[in-house]
C-alpha positions as MATLAB code, in Angstrom:
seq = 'XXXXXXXXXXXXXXXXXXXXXXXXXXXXXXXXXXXXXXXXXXXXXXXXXXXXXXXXXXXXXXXXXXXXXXXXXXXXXXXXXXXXXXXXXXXXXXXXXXXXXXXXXXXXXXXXXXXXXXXXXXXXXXXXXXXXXXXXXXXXXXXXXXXXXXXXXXXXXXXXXXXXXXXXXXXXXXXXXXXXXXXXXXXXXXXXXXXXXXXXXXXXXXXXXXXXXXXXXXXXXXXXXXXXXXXXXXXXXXXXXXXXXXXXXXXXXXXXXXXXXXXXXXXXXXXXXXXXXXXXXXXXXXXXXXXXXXXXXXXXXXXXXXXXXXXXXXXXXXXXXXXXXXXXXXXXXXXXXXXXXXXXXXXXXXXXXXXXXXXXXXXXXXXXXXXXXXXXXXXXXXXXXXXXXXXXXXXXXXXXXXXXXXXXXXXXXXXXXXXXXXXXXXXXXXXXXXXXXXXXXXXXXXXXXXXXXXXXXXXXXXXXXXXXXXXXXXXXXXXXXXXXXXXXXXXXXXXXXXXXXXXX';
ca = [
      -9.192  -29.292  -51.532;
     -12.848  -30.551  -51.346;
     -13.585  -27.886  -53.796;
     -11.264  -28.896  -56.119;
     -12.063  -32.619  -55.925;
     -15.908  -31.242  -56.374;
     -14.742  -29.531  -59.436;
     -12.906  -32.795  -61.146;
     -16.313  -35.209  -60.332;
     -18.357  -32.524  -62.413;
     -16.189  -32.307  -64.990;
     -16.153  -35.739  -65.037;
     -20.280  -36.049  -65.227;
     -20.210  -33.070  -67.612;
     -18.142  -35.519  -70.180;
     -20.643  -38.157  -69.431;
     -23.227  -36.223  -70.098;
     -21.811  -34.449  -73.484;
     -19.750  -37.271  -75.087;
     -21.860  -40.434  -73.608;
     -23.768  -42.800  -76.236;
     -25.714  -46.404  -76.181;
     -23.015  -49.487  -75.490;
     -23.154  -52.366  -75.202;
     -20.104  -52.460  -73.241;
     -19.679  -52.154  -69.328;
     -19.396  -48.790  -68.253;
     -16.093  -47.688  -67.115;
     -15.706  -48.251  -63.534;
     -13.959  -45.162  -62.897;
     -16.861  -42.712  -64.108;
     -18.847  -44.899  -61.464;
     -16.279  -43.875  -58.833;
     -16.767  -40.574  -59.909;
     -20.281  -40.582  -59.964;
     -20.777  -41.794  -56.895;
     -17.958  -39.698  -55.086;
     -19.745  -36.303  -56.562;
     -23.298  -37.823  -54.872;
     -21.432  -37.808  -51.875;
     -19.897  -34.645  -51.780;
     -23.356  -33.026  -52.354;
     -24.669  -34.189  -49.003;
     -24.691  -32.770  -45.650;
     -20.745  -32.871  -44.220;
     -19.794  -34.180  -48.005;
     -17.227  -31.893  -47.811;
     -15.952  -32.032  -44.591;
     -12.257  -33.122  -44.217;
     -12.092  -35.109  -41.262;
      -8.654  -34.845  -38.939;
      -7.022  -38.657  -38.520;
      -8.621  -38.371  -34.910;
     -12.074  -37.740  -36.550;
     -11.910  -40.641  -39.211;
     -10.885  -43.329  -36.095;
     -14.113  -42.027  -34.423;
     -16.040  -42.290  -37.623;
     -15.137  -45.566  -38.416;
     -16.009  -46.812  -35.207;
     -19.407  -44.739  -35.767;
     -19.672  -46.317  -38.926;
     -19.145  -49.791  -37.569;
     -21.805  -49.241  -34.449;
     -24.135  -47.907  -37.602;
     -24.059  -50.786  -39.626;
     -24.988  -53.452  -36.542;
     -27.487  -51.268  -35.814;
     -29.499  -50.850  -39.395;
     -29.238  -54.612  -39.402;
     -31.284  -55.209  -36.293;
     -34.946  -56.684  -37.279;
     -36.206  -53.981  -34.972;
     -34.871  -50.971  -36.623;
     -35.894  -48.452  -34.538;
     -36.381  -45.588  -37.518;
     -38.644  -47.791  -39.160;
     -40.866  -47.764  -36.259;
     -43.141  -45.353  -33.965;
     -40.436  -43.426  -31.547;
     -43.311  -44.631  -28.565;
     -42.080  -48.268  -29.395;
     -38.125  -47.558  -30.545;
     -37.734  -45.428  -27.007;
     -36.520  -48.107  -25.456;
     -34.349  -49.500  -28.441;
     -32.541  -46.264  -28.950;
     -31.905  -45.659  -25.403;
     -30.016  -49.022  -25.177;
     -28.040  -48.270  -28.581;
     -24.528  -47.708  -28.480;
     -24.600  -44.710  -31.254;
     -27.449  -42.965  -29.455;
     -24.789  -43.405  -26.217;
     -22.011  -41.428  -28.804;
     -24.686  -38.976  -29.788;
     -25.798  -38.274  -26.238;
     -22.187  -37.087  -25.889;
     -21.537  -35.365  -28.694;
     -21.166  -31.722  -28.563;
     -24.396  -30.508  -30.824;
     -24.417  -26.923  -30.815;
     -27.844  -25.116  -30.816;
     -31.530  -26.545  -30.272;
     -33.012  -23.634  -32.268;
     -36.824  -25.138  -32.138;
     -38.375  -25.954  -29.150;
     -41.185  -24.744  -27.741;
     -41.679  -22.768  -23.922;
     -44.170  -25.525  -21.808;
     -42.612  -28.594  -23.575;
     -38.978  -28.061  -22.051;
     -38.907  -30.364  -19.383;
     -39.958  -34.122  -18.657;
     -43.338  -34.644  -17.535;
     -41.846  -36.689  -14.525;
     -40.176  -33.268  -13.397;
     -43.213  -31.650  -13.533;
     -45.230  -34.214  -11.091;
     -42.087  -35.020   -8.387;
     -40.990  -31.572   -8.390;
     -44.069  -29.487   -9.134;
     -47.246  -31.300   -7.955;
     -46.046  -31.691   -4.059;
     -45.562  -28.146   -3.372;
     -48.286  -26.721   -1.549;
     -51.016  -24.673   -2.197;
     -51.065  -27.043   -5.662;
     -55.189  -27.404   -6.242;
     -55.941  -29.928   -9.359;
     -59.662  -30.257  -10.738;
     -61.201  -33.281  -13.292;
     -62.385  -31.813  -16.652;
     -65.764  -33.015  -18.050;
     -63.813  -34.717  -21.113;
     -61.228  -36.674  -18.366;
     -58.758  -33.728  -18.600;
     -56.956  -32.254  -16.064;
     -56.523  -28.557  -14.639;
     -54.248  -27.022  -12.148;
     -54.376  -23.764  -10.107;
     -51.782  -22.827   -7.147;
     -53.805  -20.738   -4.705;
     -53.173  -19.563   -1.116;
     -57.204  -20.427   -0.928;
     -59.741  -22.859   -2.276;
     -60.022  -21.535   -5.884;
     -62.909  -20.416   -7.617;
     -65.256  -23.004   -9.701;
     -63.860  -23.623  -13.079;
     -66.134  -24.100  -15.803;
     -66.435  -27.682  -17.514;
     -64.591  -29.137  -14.309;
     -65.069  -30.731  -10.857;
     -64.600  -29.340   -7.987;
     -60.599  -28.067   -6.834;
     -59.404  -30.780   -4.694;
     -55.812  -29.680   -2.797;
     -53.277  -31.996   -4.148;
     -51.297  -32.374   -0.732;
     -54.565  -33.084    0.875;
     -55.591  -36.020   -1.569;
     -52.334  -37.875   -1.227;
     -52.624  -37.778    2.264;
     -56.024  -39.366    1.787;
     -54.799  -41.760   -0.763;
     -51.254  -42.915    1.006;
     -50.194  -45.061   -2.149;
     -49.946  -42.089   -4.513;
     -48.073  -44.005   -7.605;
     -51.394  -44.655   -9.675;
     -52.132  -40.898   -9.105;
     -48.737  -39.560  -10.235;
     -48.843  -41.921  -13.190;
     -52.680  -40.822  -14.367;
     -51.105  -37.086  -14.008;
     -48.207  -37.661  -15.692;
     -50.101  -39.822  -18.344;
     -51.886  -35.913  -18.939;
     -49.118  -34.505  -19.641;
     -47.182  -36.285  -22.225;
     -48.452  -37.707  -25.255;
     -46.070  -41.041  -24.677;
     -48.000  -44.277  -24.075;
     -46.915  -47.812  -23.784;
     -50.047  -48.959  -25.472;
     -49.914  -49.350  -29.488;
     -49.627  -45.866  -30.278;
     -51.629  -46.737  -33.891;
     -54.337  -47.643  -31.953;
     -54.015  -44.472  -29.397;
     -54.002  -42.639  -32.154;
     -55.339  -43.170  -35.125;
     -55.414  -40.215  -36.639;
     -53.770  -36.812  -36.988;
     -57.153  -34.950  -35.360;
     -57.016  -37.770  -32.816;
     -53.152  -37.043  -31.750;
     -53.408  -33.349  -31.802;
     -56.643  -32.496  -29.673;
     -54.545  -34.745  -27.184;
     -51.743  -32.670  -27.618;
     -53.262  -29.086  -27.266;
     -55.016  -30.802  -24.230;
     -51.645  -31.531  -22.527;
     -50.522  -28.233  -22.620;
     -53.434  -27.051  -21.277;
     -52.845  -29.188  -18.543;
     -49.477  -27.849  -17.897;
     -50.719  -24.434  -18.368;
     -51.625  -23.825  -14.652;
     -48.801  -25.607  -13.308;
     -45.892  -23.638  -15.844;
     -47.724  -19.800  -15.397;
     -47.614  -19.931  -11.806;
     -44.184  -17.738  -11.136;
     -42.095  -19.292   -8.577;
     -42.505  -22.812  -11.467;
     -42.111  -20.984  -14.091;
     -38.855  -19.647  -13.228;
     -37.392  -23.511  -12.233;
     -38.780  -24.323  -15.421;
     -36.938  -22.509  -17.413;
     -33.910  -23.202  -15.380;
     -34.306  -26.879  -15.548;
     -35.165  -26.677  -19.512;
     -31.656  -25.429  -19.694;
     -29.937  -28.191  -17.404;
     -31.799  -30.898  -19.508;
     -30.773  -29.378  -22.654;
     -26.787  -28.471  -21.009;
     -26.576  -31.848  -19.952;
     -27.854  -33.501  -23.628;
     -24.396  -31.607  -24.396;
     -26.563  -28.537  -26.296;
     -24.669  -25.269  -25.606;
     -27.394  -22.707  -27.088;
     -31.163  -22.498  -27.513;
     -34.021  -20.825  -29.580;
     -36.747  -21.238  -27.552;
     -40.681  -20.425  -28.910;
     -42.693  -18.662  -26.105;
     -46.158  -17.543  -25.646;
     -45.220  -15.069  -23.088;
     -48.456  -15.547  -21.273;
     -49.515  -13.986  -18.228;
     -47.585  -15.784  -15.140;
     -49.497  -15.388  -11.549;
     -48.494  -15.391   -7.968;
     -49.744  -17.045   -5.049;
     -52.015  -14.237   -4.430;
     -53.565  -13.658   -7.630;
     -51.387  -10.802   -8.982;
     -49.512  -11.193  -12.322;
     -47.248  -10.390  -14.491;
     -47.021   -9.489  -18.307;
     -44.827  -10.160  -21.036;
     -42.093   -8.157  -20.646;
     -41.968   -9.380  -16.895;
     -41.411  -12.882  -18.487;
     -38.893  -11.856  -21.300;
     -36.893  -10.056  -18.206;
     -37.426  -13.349  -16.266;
     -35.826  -15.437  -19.224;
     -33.029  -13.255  -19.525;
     -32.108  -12.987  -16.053;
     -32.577  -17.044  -16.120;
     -30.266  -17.264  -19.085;
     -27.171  -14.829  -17.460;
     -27.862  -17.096  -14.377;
     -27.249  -20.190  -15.799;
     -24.521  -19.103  -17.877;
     -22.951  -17.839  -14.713;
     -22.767  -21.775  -13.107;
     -21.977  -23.206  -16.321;
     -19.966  -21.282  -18.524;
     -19.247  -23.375  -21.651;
     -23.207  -22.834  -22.172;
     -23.313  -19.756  -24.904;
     -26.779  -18.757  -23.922;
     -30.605  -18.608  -24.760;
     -33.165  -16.352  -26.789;
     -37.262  -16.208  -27.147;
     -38.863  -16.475  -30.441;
     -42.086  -14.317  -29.091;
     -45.068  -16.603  -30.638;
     -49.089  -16.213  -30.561;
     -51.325  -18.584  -31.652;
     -52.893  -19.262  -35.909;
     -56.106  -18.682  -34.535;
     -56.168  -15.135  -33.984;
     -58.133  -13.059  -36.233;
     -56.594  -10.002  -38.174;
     -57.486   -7.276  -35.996;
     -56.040   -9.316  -32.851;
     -52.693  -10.250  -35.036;
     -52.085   -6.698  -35.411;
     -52.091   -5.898  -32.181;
     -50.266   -9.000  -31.249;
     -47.260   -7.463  -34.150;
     -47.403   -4.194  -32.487;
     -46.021   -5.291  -29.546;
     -43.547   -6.999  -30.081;
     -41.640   -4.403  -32.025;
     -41.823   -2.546  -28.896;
     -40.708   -5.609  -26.542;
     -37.848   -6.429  -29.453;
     -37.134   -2.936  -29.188;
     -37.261   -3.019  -25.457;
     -35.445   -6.840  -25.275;
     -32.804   -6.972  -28.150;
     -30.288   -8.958  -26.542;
     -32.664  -11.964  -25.310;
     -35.866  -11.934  -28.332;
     -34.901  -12.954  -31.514;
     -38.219  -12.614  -33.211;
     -41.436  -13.336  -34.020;
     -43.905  -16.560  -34.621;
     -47.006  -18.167  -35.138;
     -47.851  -21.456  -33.620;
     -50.855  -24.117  -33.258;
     -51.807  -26.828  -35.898;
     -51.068  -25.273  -39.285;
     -53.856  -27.531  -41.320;
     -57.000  -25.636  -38.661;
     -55.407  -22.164  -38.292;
     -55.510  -19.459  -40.881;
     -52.695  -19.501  -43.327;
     -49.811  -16.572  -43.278;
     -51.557  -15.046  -45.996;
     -54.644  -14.185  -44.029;
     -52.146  -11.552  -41.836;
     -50.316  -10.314  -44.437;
     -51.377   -6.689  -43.538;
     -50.047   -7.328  -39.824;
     -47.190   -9.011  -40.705;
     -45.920   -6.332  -43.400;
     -45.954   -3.396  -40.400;
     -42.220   -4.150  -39.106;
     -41.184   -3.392  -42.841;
     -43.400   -0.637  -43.486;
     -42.197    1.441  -40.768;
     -38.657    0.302  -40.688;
     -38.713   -1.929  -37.822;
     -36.324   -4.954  -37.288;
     -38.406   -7.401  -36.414;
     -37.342  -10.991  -37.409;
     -39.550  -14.051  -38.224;
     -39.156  -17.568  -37.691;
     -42.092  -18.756  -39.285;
     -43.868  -22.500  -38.592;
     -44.930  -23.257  -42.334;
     -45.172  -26.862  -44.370;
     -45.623  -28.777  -41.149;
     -49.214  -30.478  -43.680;
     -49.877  -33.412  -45.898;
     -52.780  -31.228  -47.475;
     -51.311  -30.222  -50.789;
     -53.142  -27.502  -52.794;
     -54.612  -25.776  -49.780;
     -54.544  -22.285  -48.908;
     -52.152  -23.596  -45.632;
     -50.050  -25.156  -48.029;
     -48.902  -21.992  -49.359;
     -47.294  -20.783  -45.875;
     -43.775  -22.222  -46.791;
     -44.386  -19.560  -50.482;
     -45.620  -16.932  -47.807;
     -43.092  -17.119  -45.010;
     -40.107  -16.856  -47.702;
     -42.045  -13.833  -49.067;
     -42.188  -12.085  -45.553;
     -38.372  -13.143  -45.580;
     -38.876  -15.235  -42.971;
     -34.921  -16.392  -41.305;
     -35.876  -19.902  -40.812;
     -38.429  -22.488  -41.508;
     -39.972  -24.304  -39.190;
     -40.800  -27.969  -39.697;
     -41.208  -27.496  -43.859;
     -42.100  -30.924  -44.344;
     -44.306  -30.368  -47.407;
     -41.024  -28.221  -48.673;
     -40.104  -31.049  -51.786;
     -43.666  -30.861  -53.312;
     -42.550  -26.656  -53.690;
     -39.862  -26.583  -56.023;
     -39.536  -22.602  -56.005;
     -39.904  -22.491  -52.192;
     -37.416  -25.063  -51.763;
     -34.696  -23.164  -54.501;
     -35.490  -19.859  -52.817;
     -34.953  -21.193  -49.449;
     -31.701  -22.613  -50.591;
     -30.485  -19.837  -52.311;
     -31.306  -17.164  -49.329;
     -30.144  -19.499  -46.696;
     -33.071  -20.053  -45.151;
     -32.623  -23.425  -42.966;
     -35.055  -25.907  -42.247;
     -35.843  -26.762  -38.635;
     -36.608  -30.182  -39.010;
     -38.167  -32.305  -36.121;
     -38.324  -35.776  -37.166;
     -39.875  -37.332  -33.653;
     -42.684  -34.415  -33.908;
     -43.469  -35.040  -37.536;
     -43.677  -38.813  -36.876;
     -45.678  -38.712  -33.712;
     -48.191  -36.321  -35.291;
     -49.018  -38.779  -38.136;
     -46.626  -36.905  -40.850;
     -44.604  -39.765  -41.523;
     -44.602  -43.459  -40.442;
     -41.199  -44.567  -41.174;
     -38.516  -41.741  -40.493;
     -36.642  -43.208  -43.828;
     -39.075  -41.892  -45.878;
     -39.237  -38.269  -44.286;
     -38.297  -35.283  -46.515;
     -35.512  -34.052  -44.820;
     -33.067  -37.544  -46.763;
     -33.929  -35.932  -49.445;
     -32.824  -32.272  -48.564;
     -29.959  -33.839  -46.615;
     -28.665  -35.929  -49.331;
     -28.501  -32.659  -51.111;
     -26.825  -30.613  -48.901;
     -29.765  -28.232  -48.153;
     -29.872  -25.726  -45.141;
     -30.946  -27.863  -42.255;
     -31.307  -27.978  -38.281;
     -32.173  -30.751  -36.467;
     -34.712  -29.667  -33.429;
     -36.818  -31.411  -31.256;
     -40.210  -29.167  -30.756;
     -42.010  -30.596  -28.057;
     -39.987  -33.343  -26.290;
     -41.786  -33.633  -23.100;
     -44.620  -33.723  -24.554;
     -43.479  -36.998  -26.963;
     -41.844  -38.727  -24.028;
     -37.909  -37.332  -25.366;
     -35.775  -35.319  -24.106;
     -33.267  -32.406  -25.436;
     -32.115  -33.311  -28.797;
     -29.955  -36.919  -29.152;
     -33.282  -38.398  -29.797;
     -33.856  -37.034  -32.699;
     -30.425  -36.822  -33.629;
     -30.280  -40.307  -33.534;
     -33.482  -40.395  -35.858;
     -31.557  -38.314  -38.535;
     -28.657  -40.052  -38.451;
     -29.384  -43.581  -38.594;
     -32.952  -43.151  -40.443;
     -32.429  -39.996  -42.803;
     -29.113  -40.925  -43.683;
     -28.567  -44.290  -43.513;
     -24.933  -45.418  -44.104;
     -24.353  -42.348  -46.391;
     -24.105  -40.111  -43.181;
     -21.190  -40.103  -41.325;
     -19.200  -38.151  -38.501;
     -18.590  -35.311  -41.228;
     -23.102  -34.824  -41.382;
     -22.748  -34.972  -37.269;
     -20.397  -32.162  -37.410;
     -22.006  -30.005  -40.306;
     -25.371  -30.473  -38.639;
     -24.125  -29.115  -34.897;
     -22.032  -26.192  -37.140;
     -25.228  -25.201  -39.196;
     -27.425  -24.909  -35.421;
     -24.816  -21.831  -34.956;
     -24.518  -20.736  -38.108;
     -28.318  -20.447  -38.831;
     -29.332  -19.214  -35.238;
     -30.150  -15.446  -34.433;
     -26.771  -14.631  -32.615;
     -25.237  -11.876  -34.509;
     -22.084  -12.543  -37.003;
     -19.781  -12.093  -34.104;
     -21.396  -14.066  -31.524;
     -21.735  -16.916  -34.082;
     -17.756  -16.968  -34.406;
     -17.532  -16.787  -30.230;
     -19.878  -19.638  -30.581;
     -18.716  -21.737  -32.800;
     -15.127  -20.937  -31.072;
     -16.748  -22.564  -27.676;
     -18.199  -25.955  -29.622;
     -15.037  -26.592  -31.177;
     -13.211  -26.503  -28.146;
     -15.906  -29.197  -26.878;
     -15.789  -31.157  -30.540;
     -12.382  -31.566  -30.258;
     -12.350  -32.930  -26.231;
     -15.174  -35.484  -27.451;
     -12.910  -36.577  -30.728;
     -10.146  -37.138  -28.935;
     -12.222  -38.816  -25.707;
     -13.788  -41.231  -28.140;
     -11.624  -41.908  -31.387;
];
C-alpha cells in the first residue's frame, strides 16, 4: 500500500516537473499535498503503516513533541552537559526510556558503565592502589603488595587506607569520578574550548579507567553490568568495540585476548541465561590509528585466527582513536587487504568521517572503508560533503552508526539540529542510532541519544513510525546472521507490541 501511494506522489511530481510552466496563478493545492506527502514518505519510518494502537501512541508522542520543541530551553539546541537535566525530566525521553530499541551496535569496551559504578563499586575493594599523575591525572593498580613506581606519577597510596585517613571521603569520590567522565557542571564551552582540548581529556579518562577495567575479577562485573545498564535502557542486543587488552590478576599473572573474547562470551550466555528476552552480545575486535604498518599487520593476522577461533561471539574488525591525528585507512591498505587475499572472512566495521577537516588524507576514510567493503560506518559525519561515498553506502546498505551526544560533545556540532544525520534521515538513508562512549559523556545506554535524534534531527517530521524503523534497522544492520536477525526481530516485536499497547 505505501508503495503504491509512493508510486502516485511521483507520478504526480513527474507531471509537475514535465508539464509545469510560469503562472501567475496559485498553485494547485493538491500537487502541494502531494508534494509534501512524497517528502514524507522518503524519510526514516515514511512508510511505515502504523496499527490504530500505534497512531493513539503517536499522537500522544506527537503532542508531548510539540510542548517540548516549544520550550525556550530546547534541549537539542544546547550542549547535552547543560540539557542532562532537561531531558531527564522530559516526558518523551520517559516514553523513549521505555521503548523497546533493539540493538546498540556502537559502543565502545571501557565506556560501558557509569563512572559512579566504577568509584562505589570498584574503588572500595581492597588491594585498590591509586597514584597522582604529574599532569593532575589519575592511575590505578590492584596489587596484593605496594606496587612498583610508575613513571610520571606519585607515589601508590592504598585507596582503603586513605579513606580511612580522610573519614569524609565525598570530595575524594567526586575528584575520582570527575577523572573519569568527561561531564562537568561548569560551562562546558569554557571546559572545553576546543576539539584538541576535549579529546586529550578524553583519552586521559580512559587511561584512568584502564587499571581499574583490566584487572580480571572488574573486568568481568563490568561487562556484566554494561549489559544490565543497557537491558534495563530496554536494549535487547549489543555490538560492542573492544581492545582486548591484556587483563591481570591479583598476583601479577595475565591473560590474553582470546582469554577475554572467552570471558565475553561466557558473560553474554550468562546473562542471557537470567534474562532471556535479551538476544545477546558480540566484540568488534579494535586496535588503535596509531599503529604503524608493520604493527597493523600483525594486529590483522590475529584476528583472523581469533574470528576463526571465536565465530559465534566476534563480529569483526576495527580501528579506533581520534581519526583527524591517526593515520588514515589508506596508510594500511596492505594489512587490511590480507583477509581477502587469502580468503578469510573477516568483517570490518570501520570508524571513518567522524572530521570537520575536508580535503585531508583522513577525510578520505569514509571513500576507503566502502572500498575495503566495510559492513557499517561508524560515526560518518563528514558523509554529505561525499556524494559517491554517501550513494555507494546507500546503495550497498552500508548503515551509518550515528552518535549524536559523541559528535556534539567532541566539538562536531553545536546544535544537534544542524547535524548530518536530518539530512540522511529525512532521506531515508541506512542509519543506527548508537551512543559510543556514554560513561564517559555523563549518559547512559541509548534513550539519550535517542531522544537527541528524535526531537533534534527530526523535529516534528519524525514520528512513532522513525522510532520503530530506527530500533528495526539496529537488527537488521547488526552482524547476527540472516536467521538470527528474524529470531531477533521476532523477540522486539513481541516487546514493541507490550509497550504499544501499555502506552497508547
Amino acid at each position: 500500500m505505501a508503495g503504491k501511494l509512493q508510486c502516485h506522489y511521483v507520478a504526480v511530481v513527474c507531471l509537475l516537473l514535465c508539464y509545469g510552466t510560469l503562472s501567475m496563478t496559485i498553485p494547485d493545492s493538491r500537487h502541494r499535498e502531494a508534494l509534501i506527502e512524497l517528502e514524507a514518505s522518503m524519510q526514516i519510518g515514511g512508510n511505515i503503516i502504523l496499527s490504530e494502537a500505534e497512531q493513539r501512541l503517536d499522537a500522544h508522542l506527537s503532542k508531548l513533541k510539540e510542548e517540548e520543541m516549544a520550550r525556550a530551553d530546547f534541549p537539542p539546541a544546547l550542549h547535552f552537559f547543560k540539557a542532562r537535566h532537561l531531558i531527564r525530566n522530559s516526558p518523551v525521553y520517559d516514553l523513549l526510556q521505555k521503548m523497546p530499541k533493539g540493538g546498540l551496535l556502537h559502543v565502545h569496551d571501557f565506556s560501558m558503565v557509569d563512572a559512579e559504578w566504577l568509584v562505589r563499586n570498584v574503588t572500595y575493594r581492597p588491594h585498590c592502589y591509586m597514584c597522582f599523575t604529574n599532569d593532575q591525572s589519575l592511575r590505578f593498580l590492584f596489587s596484593s603488595s605496594q606496587p612498583k613506581p610508575l613513571p610520571q606519577c606519585s607515589t601508590w597510596i592504598l585507596l582503603e587506607n586513605l579513606r580511612a585517613k580522610m573519614g569524609n571521603t565525598t570530595d575524594l569520590d567526586n575528584s575520582i569520578m570527575g577523572n573519569l567522565t568527561l561531564f562537568t557542571e561548569r560551562d562546558p564551552e569554557v571546559v572545553y574550548p576546543s576539539q584538541d582540548v576535549v579529546w586529550k581529556k578524553f583519552e586521559q579518562a580512559f587511561l584512568v579507567s584502564w587499571g581499574l577495567v583490566t584487572y580480571a575479577p572488574v573486568f568481568t562485573d563490568y561487562f556484566y553490568e554494561g549489559l544490565l545498564q543497557f537491558y534495563t535502557d530496554n536494549i535487547m542486543y549489543v555490538e560492542v568495540r573492544a581492545l582486548l587488552p591484556e587483563i591481570y590478576e591479583l598476583d601479577g599473572n595475565t591473560h590474553d585476548k582470546a582469554w577475554s573474547l572467552k570471558t565475553y562470551q561466557d558473560i553474554t550466555r550468562k546473562f542471557i541465561a537470567e534474562h532471556p528476552d535479551f538476544f545477546g552480545a558480540r566484540v568488534i575486535v579494535t586496535v588503535h590509528r596509531e599503529l604503524n604498518a608493520s604493527m597493523m599487520t600483525e594486529a590483522v593476522e590475529e584476528a583472523m585466527k581469533l574470528r576463526r577461533d571465536f565465530p559465534d561471539i566476534m563480529a569483526g574488525f576495527d580501528l579506533v582513536g581520534r581519526e583527524d591525528s591517526g593515520r588514515p585507512l589508506w596508510y594500511f591498505r596492505e594489512a587490511l587487504s590480507l583477509p581477502v587475499q587469502r580468503e578469510v572472512d573477516l568483517p570490518y566495521f570501520f570508524h571513518a568521517g567522524e572530521t570537520d577537516l575536508e580535503g585531508t588524507d583522513v577525510d578520505q576514510n569514509l571513500l576507503d572503508a566502502l572500498l575495503f567493503n566495510t559492513s557499517r560506518i561508524g560515526h560518518g559525519f563528514a558523509l554529505l560533503r561525499h556524494p559517491v561515498a554517501k550513494k555507494l553506502s546507500r546503495k550497498r546498505g552500508v548503515a551509518l552508526e550515528v552518535c549524536p551526544i559523541s559528535n556534539q560533545v567532541l566539538k562536531l556540532v553545536a546544535d544537534l539540529r544542524n547535524h548530518p544525520a536530518a539530512v540522511l534521515m529525512s532521506e531515508g538513508h541506512p542509519v543506527v542510532i548508537s551512543s559510543d562512549d556514554p560513561a564517559m559523556f555523563g549518559a547512559s545506554g541509548l534513550s539519550y541519544d535517542f531522544y537527541e535524534a528524535f526531537v533534534g534531527f527530526g523535529g516534528l517530521s519524525s514520528h512513532l513510525g522513525s522510532l520503530k524503523e530506527l530500533a528495526i534497522n539496529s537488527i537488521r544492520y547488526s552482524s547476527l546472521s540472516p536467521k538470527l536477525q528474524e529470531r531477533a526481530l521476532a523477540l522486539w516485536q513481541k516487546r514493541w507490541d507490550q509497550f504499544v499497547s501499555e502506552h497508547s
